[in-house]
N, CA and C atoms as a LAMMPS dump frame, in Angstrom:
ITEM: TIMESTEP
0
ITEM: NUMBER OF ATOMS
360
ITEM: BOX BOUNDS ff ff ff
-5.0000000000000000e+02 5.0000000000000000e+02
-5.0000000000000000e+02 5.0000000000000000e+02
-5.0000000000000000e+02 5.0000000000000000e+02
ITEM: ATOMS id mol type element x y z
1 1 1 N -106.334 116.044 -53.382
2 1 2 C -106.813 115.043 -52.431
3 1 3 C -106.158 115.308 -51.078
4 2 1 N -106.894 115.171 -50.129
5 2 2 C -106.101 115.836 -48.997
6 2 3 C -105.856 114.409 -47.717
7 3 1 N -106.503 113.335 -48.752
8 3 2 C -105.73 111.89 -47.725
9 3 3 C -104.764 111.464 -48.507
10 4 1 N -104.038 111.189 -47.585
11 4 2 C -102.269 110.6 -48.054
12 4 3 C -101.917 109.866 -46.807
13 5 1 N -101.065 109.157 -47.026
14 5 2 C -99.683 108.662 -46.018
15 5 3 C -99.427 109.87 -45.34
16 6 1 N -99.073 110.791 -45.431
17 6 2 C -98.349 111.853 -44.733
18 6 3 C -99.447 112.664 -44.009
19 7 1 N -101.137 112.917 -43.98
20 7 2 C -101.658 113.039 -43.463
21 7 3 C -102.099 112.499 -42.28
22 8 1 N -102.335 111.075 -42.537
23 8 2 C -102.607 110.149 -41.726
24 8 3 C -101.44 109.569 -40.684
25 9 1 N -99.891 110.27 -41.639
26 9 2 C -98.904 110.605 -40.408
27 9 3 C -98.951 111.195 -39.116
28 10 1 N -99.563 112.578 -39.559
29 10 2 C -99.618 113.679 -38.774
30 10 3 C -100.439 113.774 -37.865
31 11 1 N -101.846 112.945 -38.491
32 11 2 C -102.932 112.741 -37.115
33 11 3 C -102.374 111.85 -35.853
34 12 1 N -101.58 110.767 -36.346
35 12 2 C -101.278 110.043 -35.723
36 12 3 C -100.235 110.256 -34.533
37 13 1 N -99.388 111.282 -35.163
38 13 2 C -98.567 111.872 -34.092
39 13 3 C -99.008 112.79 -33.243
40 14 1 N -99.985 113.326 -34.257
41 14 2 C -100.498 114.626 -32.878
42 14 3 C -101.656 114.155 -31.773
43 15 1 N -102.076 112.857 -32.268
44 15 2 C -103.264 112.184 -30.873
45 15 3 C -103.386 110.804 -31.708
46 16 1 N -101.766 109.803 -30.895
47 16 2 C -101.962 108.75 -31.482
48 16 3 C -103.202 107.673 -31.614
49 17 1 N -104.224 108.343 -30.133
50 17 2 C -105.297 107.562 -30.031
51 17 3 C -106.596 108.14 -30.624
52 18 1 N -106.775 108.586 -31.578
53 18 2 C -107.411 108.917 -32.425
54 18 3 C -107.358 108.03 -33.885
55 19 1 N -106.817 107.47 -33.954
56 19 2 C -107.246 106.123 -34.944
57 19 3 C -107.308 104.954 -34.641
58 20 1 N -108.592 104.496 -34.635
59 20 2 C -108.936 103.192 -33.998
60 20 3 C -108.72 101.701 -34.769
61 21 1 N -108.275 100.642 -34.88
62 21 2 C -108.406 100.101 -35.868
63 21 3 C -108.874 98.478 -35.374
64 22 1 N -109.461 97.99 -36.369
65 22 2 C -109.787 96.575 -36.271
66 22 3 C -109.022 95.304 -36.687
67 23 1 N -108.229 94.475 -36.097
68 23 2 C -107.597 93.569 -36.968
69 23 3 C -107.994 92.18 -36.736
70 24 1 N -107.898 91.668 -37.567
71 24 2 C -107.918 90.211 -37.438
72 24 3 C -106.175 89.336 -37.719
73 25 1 N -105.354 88.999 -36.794
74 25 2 C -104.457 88.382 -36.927
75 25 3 C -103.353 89.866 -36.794
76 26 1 N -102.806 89.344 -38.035
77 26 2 C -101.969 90.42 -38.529
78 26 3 C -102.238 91.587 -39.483
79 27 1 N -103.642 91.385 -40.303
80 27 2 C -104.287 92.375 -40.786
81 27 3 C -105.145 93.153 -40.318
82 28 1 N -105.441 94.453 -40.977
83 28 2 C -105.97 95.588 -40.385
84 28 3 C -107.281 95.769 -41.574
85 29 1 N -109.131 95.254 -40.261
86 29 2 C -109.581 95.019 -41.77
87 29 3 C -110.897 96.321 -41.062
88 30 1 N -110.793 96.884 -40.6
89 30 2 C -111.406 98.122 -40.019
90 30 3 C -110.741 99.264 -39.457
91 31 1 N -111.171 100.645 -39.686
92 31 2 C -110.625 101.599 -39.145
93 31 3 C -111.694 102.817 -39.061
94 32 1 N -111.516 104.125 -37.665
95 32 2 C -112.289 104.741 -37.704
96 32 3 C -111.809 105.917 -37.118
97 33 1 N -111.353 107.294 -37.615
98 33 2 C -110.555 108.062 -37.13
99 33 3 C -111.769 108.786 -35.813
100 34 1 N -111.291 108.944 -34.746
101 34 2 C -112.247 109.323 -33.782
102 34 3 C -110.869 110.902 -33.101
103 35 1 N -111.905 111.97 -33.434
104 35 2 C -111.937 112.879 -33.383
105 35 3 C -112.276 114.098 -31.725
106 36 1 N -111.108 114.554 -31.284
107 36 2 C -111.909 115.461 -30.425
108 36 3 C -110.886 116.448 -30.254
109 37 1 N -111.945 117.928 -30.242
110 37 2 C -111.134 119.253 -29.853
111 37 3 C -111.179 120.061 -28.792
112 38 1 N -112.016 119.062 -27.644
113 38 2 C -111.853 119.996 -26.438
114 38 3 C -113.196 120.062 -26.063
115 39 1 N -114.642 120.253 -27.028
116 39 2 C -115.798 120.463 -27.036
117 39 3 C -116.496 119.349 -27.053
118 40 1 N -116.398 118.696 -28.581
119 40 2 C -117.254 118.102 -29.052
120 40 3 C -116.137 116.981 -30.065
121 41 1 N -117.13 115.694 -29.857
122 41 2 C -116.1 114.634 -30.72
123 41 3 C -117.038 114.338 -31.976
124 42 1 N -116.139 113.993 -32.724
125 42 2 C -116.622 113.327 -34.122
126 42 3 C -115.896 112.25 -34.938
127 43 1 N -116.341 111.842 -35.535
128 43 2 C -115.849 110.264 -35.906
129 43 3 C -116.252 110.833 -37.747
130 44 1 N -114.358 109.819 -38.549
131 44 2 C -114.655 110.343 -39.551
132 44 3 C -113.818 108.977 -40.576
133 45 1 N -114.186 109.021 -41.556
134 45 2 C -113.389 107.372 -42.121
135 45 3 C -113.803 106.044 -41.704
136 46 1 N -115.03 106.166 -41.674
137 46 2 C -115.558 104.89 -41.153
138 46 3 C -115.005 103.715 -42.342
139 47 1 N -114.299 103.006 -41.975
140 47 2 C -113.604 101.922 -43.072
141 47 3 C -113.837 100.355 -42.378
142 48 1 N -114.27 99.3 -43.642
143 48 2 C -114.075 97.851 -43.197
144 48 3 C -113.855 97.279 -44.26
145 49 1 N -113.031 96.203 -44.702
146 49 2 C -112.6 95.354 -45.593
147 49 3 C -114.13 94.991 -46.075
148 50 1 N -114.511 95.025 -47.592
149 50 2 C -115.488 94.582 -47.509
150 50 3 C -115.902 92.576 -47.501
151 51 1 N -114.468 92.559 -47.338
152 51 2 C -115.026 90.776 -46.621
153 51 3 C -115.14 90.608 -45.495
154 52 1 N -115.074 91.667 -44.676
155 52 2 C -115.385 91.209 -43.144
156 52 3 C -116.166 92.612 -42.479
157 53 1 N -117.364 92.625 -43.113
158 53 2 C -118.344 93.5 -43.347
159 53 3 C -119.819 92.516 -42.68
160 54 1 N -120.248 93.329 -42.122
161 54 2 C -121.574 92.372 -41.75
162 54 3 C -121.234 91.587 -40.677
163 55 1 N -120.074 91.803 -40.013
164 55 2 C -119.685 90.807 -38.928
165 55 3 C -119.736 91.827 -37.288
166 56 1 N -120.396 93.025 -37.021
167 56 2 C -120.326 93.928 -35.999
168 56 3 C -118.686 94.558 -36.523
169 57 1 N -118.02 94.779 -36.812
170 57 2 C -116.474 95.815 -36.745
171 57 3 C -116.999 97.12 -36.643
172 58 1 N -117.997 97.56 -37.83
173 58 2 C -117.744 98.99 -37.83
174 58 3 C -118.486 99.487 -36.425
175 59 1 N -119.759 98.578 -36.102
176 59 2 C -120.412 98.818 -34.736
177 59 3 C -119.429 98.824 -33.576
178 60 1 N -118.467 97.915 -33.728
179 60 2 C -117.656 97.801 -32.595
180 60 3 C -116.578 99.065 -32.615
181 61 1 N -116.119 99.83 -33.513
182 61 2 C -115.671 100.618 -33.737
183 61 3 C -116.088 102.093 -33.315
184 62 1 N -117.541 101.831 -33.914
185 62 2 C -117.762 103.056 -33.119
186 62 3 C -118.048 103.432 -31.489
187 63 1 N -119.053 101.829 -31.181
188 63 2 C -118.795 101.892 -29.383
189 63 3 C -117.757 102.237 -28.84
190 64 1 N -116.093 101.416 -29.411
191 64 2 C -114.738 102.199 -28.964
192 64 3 C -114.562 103.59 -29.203
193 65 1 N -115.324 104.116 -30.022
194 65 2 C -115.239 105.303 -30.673
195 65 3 C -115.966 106.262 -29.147
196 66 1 N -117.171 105.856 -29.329
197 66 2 C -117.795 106.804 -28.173
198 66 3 C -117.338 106.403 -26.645
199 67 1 N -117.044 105.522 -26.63
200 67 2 C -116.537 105.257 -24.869
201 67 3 C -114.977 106.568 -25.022
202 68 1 N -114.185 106.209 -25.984
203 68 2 C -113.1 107.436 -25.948
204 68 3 C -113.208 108.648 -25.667
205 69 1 N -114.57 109.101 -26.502
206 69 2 C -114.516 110.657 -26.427
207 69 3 C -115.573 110.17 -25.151
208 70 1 N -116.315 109.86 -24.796
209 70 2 C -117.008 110.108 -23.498
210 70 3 C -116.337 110.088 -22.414
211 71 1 N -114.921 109.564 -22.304
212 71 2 C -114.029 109.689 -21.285
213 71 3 C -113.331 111.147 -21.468
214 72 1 N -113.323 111.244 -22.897
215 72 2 C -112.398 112.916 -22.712
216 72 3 C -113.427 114.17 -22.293
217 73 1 N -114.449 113.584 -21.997
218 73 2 C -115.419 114.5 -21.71
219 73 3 C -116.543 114.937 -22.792
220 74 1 N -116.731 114.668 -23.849
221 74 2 C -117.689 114.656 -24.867
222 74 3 C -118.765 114.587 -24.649
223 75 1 N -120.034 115.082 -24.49
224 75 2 C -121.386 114.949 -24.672
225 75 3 C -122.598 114.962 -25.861
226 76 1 N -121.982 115.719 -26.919
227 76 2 C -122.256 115.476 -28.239
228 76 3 C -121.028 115.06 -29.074
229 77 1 N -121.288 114.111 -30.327
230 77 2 C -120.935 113.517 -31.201
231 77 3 C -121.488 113.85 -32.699
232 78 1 N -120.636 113.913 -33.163
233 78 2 C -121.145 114.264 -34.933
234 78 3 C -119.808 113.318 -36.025
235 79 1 N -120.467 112.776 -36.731
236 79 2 C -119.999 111.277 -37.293
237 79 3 C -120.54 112.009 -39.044
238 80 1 N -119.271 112.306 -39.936
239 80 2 C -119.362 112.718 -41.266
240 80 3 C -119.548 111.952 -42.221
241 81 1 N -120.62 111.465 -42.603
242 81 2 C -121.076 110.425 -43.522
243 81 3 C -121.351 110.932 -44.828
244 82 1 N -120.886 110.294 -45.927
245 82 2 C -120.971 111.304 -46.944
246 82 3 C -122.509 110.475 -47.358
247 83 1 N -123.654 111.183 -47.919
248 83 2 C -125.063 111.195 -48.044
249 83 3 C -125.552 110.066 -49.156
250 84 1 N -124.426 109.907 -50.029
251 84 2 C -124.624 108.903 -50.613
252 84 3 C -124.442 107.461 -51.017
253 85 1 N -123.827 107.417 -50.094
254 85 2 C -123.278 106.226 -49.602
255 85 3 C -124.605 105.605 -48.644
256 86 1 N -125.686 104.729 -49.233
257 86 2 C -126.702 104.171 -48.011
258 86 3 C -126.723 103.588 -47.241
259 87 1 N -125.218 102.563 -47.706
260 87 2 C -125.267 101.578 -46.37
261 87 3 C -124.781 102.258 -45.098
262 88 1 N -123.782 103.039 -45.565
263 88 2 C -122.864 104.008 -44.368
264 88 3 C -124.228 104.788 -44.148
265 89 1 N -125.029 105.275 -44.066
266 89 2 C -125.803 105.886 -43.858
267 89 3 C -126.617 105.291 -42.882
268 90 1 N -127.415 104.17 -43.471
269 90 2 C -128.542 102.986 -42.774
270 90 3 C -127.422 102.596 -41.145
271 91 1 N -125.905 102.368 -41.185
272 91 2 C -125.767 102.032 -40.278
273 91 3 C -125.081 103.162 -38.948
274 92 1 N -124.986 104.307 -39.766
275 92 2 C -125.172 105.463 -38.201
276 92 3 C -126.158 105.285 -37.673
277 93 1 N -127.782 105.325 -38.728
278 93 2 C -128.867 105.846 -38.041
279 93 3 C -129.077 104.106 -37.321
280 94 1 N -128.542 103.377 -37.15
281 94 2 C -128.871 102.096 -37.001
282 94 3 C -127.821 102.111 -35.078
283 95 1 N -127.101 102.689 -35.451
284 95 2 C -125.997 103.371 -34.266
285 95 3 C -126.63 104.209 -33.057
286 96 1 N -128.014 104.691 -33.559
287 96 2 C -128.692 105.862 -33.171
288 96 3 C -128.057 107.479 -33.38
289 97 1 N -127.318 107.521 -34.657
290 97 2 C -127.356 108.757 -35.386
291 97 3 C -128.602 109.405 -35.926
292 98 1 N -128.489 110.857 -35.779
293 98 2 C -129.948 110.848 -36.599
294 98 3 C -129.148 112.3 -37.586
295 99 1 N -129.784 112.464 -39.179
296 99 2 C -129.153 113.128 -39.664
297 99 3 C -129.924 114.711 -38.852
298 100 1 N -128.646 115.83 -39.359
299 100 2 C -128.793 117.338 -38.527
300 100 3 C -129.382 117.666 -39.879
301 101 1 N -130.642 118.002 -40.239
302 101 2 C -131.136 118.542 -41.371
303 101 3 C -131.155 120.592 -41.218
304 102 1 N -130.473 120.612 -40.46
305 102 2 C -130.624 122.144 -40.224
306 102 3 C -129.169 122.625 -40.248
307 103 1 N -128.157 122.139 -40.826
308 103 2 C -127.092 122.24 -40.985
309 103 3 C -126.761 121.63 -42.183
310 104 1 N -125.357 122.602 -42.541
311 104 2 C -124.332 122.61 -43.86
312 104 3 C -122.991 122.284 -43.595
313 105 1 N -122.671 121.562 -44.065
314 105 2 C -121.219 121.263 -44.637
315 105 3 C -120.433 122.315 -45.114
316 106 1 N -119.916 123.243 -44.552
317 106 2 C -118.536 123.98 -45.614
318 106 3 C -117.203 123.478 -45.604
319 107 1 N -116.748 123.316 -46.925
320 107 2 C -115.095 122.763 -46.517
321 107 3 C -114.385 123.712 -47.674
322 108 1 N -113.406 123.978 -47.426
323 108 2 C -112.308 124.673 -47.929
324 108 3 C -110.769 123.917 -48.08
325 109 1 N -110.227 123.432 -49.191
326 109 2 C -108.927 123.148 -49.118
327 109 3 C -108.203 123.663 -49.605
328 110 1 N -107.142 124.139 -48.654
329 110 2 C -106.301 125.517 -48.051
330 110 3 C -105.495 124.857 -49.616
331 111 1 N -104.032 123.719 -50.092
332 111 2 C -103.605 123.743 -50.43
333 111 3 C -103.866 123.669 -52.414
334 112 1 N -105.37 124.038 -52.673
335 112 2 C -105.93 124.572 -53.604
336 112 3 C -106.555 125.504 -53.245
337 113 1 N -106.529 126.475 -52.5
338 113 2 C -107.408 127.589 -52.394
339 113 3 C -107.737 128.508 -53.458
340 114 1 N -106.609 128.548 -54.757
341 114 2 C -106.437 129.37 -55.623
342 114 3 C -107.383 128.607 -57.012
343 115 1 N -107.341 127.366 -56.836
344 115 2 C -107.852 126.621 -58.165
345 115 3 C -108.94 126.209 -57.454
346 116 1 N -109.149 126.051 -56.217
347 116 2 C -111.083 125.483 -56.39
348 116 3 C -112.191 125.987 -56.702
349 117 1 N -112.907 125.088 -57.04
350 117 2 C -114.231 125.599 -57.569
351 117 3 C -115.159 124.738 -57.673
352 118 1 N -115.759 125.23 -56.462
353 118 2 C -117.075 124.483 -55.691
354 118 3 C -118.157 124.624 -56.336
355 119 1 N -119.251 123.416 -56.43
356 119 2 C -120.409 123.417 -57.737
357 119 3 C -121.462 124.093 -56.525
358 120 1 N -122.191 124.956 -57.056
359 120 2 C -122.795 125.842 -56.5
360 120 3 C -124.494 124.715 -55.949
């Protein structure tokens, strides 16, 4: 598994403003890691408590999301939604995402490189 505490350390130190989060009070009931390398931004972990779901957060999340990278200079955006998940789905394209049907996903994790084995 390549999310941990100690991952979510490391993003945080290397571009503390790259995790956005939502709270109400003293809790933290949304979060959305917003992503950029110079080119192009992307948004990844779209997260909301599911009791305070249906209330605009994750929408509001991502508007903070794109005003960020549109200040770092961003003109395209790509937001990793995993495909089966519908509601996360219904609400990119609801965002005005539209899926890239002419593109693939490759991922590789380096600290199994020796034991993975990807279903063909």
């Amino acid at each position: 598994m390549t999310d941990s505490e100690d991952s979510l350390g490391r993003l945080v130190e290397r571009d503390p403003d790259s995790l956005l989060l939502a709270e109400a009070g003293e809790m933290i009931v949304g979060s959305l890691i917003v992503g950029w390398d110079g080119w192009r931004g992307s948004f990844y972990r779209l997260a909301v408590d599911p009791e305070w779901r249906r209330q605009g957060i994750a929408s509001a999340l991502i508007v903070a999301g794109e005003e960020r990278l549109e200040n770092l200079g961003a003109i395209r955006l790509t937001a990793i939604v995993a495909s089966g998940e519908r509601a996360a789905v219904a609400l990119w394209q609801a965002a005005g995402y539209q899926r890239q049907a002419n593109t693939r996903r490759f991922v590789r994790v380096l600290a199994d490189r020796n034991r993975v084995q990807w279903p063909t």
